[in-house]
C-alpha positions in Angstrom: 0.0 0.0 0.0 1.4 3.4 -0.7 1.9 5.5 2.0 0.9 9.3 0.6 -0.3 10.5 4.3 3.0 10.0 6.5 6.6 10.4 5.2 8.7 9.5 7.2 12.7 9.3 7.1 15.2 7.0 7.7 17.6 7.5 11.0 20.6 7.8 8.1 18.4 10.6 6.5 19.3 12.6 9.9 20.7 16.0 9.0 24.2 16.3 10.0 24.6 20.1 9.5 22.2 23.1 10.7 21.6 26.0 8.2 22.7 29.6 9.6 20.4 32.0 7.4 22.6 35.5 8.2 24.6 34.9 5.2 21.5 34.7 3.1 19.3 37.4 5.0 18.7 40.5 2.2 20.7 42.7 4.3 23.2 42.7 7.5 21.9 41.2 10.6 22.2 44.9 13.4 24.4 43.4 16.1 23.6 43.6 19.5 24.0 47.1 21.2 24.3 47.9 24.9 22.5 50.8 26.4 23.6 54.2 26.4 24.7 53.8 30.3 25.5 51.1 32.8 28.2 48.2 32.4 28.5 46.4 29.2 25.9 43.8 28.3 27.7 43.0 25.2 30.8 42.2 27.4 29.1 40.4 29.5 28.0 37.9 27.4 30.9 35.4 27.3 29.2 34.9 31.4 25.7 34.7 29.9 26.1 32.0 27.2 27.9 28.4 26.8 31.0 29.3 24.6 30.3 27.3 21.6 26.8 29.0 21.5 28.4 32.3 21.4 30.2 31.2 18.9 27.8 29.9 16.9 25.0 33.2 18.0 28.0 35.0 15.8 28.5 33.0 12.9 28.8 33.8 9.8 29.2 30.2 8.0 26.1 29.0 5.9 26.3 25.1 7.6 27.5 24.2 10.8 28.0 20.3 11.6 26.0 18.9 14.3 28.2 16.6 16.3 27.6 13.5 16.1 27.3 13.1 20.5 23.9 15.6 19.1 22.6 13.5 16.3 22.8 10.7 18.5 20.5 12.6 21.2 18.6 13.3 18.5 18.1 10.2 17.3 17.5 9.1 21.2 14.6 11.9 21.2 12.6 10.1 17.9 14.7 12.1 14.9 13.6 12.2 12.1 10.0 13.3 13.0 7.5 12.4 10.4 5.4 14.8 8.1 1.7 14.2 7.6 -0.7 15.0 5.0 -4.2 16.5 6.9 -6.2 14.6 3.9 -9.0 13.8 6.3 -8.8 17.4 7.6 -9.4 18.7 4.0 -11.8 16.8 3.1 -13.6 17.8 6.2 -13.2 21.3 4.7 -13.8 21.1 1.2 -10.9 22.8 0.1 -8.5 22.3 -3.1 -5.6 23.1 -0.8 -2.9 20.5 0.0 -2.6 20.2 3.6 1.0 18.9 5.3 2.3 19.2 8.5 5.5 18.4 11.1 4.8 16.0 14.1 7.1 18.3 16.4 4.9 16.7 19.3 6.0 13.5 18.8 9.3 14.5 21.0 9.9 13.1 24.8 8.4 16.1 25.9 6.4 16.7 23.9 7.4 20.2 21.4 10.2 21.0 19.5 12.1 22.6 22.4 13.9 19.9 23.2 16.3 20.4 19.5 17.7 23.1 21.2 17.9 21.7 24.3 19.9 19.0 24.2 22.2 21.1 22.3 22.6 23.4 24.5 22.8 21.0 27.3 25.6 18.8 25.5 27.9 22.1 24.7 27.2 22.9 28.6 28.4 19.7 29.8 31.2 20.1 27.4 32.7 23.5 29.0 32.7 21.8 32.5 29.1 23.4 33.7 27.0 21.6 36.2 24.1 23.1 36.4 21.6 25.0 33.8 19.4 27.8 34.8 16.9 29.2 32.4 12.9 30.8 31.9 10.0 28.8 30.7 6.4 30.2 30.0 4.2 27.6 28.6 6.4 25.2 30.2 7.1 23.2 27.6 11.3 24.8 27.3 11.8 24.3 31.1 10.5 20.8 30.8 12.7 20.0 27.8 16.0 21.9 29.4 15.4 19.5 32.5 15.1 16.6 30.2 18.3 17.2 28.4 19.9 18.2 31.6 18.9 14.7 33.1 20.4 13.3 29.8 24.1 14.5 29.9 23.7 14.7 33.8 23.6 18.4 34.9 21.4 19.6 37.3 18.4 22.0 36.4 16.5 25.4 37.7 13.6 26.6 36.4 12.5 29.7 36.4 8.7 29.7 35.4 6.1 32.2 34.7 3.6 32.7 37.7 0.3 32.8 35.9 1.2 29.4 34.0 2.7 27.3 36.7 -0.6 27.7 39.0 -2.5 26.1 35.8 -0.3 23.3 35.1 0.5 21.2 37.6 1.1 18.2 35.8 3.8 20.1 33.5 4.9 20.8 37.1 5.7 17.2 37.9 6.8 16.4 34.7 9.5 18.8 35.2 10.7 17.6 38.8 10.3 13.7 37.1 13.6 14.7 35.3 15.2 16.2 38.6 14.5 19.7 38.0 14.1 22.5 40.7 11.1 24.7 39.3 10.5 28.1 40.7 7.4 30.3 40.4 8.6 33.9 39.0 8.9 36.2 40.4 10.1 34.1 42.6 12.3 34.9 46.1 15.6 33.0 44.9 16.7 36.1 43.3 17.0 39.3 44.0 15.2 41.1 41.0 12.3 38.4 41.7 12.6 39.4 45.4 11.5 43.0 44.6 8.5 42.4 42.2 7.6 39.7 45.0 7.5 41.7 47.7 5.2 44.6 45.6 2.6 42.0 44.5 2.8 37.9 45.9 0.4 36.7 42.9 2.4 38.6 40.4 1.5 37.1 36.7 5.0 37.6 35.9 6.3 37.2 32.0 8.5 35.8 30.3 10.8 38.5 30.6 10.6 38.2 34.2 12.0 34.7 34.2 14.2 35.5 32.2 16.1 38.4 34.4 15.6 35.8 37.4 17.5 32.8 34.9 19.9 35.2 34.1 21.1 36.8 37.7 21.3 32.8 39.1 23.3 31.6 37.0 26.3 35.2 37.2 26.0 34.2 41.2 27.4 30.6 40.4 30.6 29.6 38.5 29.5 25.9 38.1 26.0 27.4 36.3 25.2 28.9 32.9 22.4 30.3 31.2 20.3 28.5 28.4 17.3 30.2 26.2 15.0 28.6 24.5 13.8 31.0 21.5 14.8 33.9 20.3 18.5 34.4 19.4 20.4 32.9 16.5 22.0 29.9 18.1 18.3 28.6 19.2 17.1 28.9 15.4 19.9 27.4 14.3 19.4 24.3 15.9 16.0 24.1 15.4 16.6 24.1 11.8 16.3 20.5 11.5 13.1 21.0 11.5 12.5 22.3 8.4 15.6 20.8 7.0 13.7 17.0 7.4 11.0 18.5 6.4 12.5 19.7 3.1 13.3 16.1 2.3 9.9 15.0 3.1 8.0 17.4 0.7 10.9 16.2 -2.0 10.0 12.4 -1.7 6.1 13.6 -1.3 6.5 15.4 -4.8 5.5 18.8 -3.6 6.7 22.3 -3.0 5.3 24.8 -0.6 3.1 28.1 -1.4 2.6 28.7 2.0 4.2 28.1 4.9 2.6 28.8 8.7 3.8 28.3 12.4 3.0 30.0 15.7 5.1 32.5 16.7 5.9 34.3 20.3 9.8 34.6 20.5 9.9 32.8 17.1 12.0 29.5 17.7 9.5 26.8 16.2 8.8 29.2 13.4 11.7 29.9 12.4 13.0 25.8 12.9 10.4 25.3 10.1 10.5 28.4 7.9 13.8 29.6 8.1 15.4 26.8 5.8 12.6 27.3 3.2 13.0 31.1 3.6 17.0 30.4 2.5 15.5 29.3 -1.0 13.3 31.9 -1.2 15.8 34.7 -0.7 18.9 32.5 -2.9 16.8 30.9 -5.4 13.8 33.1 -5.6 11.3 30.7 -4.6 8.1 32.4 -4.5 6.7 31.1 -0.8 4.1 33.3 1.3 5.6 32.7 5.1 2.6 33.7 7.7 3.5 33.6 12.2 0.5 33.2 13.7 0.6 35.4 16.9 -2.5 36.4 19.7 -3.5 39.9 20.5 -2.4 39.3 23.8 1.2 39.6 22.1 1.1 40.6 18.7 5.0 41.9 18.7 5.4 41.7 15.0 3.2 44.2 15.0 5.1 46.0 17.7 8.1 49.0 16.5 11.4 47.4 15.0 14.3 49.0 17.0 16.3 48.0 19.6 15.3 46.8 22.9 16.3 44.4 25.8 15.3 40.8 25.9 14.4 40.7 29.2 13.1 42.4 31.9 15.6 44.1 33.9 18.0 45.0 31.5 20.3 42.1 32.0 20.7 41.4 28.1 22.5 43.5 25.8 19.6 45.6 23.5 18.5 43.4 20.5 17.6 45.4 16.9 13.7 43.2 17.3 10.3 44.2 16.6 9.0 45.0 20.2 6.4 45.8 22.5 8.5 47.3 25.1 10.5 45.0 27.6 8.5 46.2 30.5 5.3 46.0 28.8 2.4 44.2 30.6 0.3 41.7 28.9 -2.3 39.4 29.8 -2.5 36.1 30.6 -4.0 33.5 27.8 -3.5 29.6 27.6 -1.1 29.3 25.0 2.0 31.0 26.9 4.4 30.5 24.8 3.6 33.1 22.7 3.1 35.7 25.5 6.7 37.6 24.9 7.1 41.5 24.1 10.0 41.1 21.3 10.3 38.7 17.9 13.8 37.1 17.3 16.3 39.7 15.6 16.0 37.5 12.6 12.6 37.1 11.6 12.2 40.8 12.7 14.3 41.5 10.1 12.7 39.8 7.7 9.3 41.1 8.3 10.8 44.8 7.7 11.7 43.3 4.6 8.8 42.4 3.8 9.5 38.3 3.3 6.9 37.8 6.5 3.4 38.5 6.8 2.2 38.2 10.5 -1.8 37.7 11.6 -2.9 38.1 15.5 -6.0 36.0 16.9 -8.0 37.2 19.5 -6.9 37.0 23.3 -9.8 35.2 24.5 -8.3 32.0 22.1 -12.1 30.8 21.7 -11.6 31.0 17.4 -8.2 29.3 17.3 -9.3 26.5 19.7 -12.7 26.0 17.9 -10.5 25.3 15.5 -7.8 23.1 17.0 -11.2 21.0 17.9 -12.3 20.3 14.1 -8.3 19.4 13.5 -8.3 17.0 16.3 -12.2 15.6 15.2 -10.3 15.0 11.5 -6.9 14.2 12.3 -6.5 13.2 15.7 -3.6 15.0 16.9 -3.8 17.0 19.8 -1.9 20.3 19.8 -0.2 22.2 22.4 -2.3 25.7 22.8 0.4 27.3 20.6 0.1 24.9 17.9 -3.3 25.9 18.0 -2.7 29.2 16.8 -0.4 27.3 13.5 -3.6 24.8 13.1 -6.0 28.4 12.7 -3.8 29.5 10.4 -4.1 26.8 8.7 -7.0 25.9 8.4 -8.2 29.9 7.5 -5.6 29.7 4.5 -7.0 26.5 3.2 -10.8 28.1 3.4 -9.8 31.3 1.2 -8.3 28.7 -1.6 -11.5 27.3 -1.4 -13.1 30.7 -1.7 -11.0 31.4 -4.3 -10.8 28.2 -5.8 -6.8 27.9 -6.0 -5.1 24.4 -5.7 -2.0 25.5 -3.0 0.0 23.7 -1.1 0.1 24.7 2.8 3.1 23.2 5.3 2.6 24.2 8.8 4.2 22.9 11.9 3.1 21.6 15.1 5.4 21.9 17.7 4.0 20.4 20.6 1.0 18.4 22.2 -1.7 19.3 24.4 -1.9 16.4 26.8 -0.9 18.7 29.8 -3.3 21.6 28.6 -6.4 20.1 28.4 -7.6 22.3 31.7 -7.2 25.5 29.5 -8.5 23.8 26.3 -11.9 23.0 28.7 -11.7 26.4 30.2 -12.3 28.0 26.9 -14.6 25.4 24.8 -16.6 24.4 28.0 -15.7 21.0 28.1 -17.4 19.7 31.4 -18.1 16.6 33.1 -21.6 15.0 32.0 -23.6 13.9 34.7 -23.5 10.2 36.0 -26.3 7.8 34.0 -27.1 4.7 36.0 
C-alpha cells in the first residue's frame, strides 16, 4: 500500500549540518547594542552563554556540523520526526488546498524545544558546567531543558512564569520527574524576583521576568550557565532540522510549498520550520508566502522594529527586534508561549523586509481552539495551545483557496502536544463533566 499521508525518514536521513540564514538574509543582521549607560551587556556575554553557543549566536558560515554526540540525542529523542498530510482534515473542509504538516509533538516532551535543548545542554556539559538555569512560559522549554539536563547529567532550575505554573500542575511534575528545581517567578531566589515579590505575591509575571531571574542565578554561580529557548540565533539554528527533514519529506512527497505557517511568540518553532525554506526563497527566488501566527495578547510583529532588551531588567544587551517594550504588561492567555514582548532579531528582520506577513487572533483563544477541535475531530492529533494558533492558520488559509478556488499547497508545523493543557482547552470550549447515568 502506498503511504501518501505520513513520510517518514530514515535515521541515516538525519541532518548532519544546521543552516545559519545571516549569510542569506537581504541585508546585514544589526548586532547587538548595549544601552547608552551602565556596564557592558555586550561584554558580558561570554558569562551569559555556553562558549560554543556564542560562537555559533555570531557565525557567519552557511552550515554548521552537528556533532555526532547531538545526532545521537537526536536520534534518542525520535529524529527524524514524520510529516503528515491532513487529507482527512481537508476533506472535512472542502478545500482544493494541499494540507502537510510536522509532528514536532512526537518528541519526549512533547514540542520541539527539546532540538535546542539538548544542544545546549551537550555544549554545557562540554565546557565543565554543572548546572543550567533558564525561563519557561508555557512550560514546555523548562520541561525540555530538564530533560536534556537529566540526559548528559547536569542539574536543572527553572525559572517559570507565575500565571502558567498555578494552571499546570502536571507540566509541574513532569519537570521535577527529570530532577528539576522549578521556581514560580517572580520568585524569592533572586534578588530582582525578590522585589517584584515583595510589591505583588500573585504577580502574573512574564516571560521577561524569568528571564532576568535565569539570568542573575546563573552570574552568582561559577559551576552554572544560562540557556534560552527561543529567540537568538543559536536557538534557530538548531532548530533548523526542523524544516531541513521536512525539506526532504516534501521532496520524496513530490510537492513544494506556497505557504508556509507556524505560531510565533519569540519565534524559535517558526523559524525551525521556515527559516530553511526562507534560504531558498531569498537565494533561489522561490516564491513562498511565510505567515507567524501570533494572539493579541502579544502581537509583537506588529510592535516598533528598534532596539530593545530581551528581558526584563535590563540584563541582556539591547536586541535590533520588533517590540512591545521589555517592561510592557500583557495578559495572561492559555497558549503562553507566545506571551513575549520582542520577535527574534532574525525574523524581525525579515518582516521589515517584507518576506513575512504576520496575523494576530483574538486573546480570549475561543476561534483558534474552535479550531484546533475540528483538527483534532479529523486528524487526531492534539496540539499544544500554541500549535493551535499554526492549526488556525491553517485551516483559514486552506478556506480562502477554497473561496478562491486555487489548488496551494500549505506546510505548517506543530510543535508540541496538548496532553498537559487540556484544563485551558476545557476552560475555553466548556468541556465539562456530563452527569452520572445509572
Amino acid at each position: 500500500m502506498t503511504n501518501d499521508r505520513a513520510i517518514i525518514l530514515k535515521a541515516e536521513e538525519l541532518p548532519d549540518k544546521w543552516y545559519n540564514i545571516i549569510p542569506d538574509l537581504p541585508e546585514p543582521l544589526p548586532p547587538p547594542m548595549d544601552p547608552p549607560e551602565g556596564y557592558s551587556r555586550v561584554g558580558d556575554l561570554p558569562n551569559l552563554l555556553i562558549g560554543e553557543c556564542l560562537k555559533q549566536e555570531m557565525s557567519g558560515e552557511r552550515w554548521i556540523p552537528i556533532p555526532e554526540g547531538i545526532r545521537e540525542l537526536y536520534l534518542a529523542a525520535g529524529r527524524p520526526r514524520p510529516l503528515y498530510r491532513a487529507k482527512n482534515l481537508e476533506e472535512k473542509l472542502g478545500t482544493p488546498a494541499k494540507l502537510f504538516y510536522k509532528s514536532e509533538f512526537y518528541s519526549p516532551t512533547g514540542s520541539h524545544k527539546v532540538n535546542t535543548a539538548l544542544a545546549q545542554a551537550y555544549y554545557a556539559k562540554e565546557q565543565g558546567f554543572e548546572r543550567l538555569t533558564t525561563e519557561t512560559g508555557a512550560g514546555q522549554w523548562g520541561n525540555a531543558l530538564a530533560y536534556a539536563s537529566s540526559l548528559v547529567g547536569l542539574d536543572c532550575t527553572v525559572f517559570w512564569v507565575r500565571a502558567v505554573y498555578r494552571w499546570k500542575p502536571q507540566r509541574l511534575k513532569f519537570m521535577q520527574m527529570f530532577g528539576a528545581d522549578v521556581f514560580a517567578s517572580p520568585s524569592t531566589q533572586t534578588e530582582f524576583g525578590k522585589s517584584l515579590h515583595a510589591e505583588d505575591p500573585n504577580h502574573n509575571g512574564s516571560l521577561g521576568i524569568a528571564i532576568s531571574e535565569g539570568l542573575e542565578d546563573a552570574k552568582n554561580d561559577p559551576k552554572a550557565v544560562y540557556c534560552l529557548g527561543s529567540v537568538l540565533n543559536h536557538v534557530l539554528l538548531h532548530q533548523s532540522i526542523i524544516g531541513l527533514e521536512t525539506m526532504k519529506q516534501m521532496e520524496i512527497a513530490g510537492e513544494y510549498p506556497d505557504t508556509i505557517i507556524s505560531c510565533l511568540g519569540g519565534g524559535s518553532n517558526f523559524g525551525g520550520i521556515a527559516l530553511p525554506w526562507m534560504g531558498e526563497a531569498l537565494t533561489k527566488n522561490k516564491e513562498i508566502q511565510f505567515i507567524a501566527a501570533q494572539s493579541e495578547a502579544a502581537p509583537n510583529l506588529q510592535g516598533e522594529y528598534k532596539y530593545d532588551f530581551a528581558d526584563h531588567a535590563e540584563m541582556t544587551p539591547m536586541l535590533k527586534m520588533y517590540t512591545l517594550g521589555h517592561q510592557v504588561t500583557m495578559v495572561p492567555i492559555y497558549g503562553d508561549g507566545l506571551r513575549y514582548h520582542g520577535s527574534s532579531p532574525i525574523l524581525s528582520l525579515l518582516r521589515n523586509t517584507g518576506h513575512l506577513d504576520a496575523v494576530a487572533y483574538p486573546a480570549d483563544e475561543k476561534y483558534v481552539f474552535e479550531k484546533t477541535r475540528e483538527f483534532v475531530q479529523a486528524e487526531g492529533f492534539l496540539p499544544a495551545p500554541e500549535s493551535a494558533y499554526s492549526v488556525a492558520c491553517a485551516m483559514d488559509e486552506a478556506i480562502k483557496c477554497k473561496e478562491n478556488n486555487e489548488k496551494k499547497t500549505i506546510l505548517f508545523n506543530i510543535s508540541g502536544h496538548g496532553f498537559l493543557d487540556m484544563d485551558g482547552y476545557g476552560d475555553v470550549l466548556g468541556l465539562k463533566p456530563q452527569p452520572e447515568r445509572s
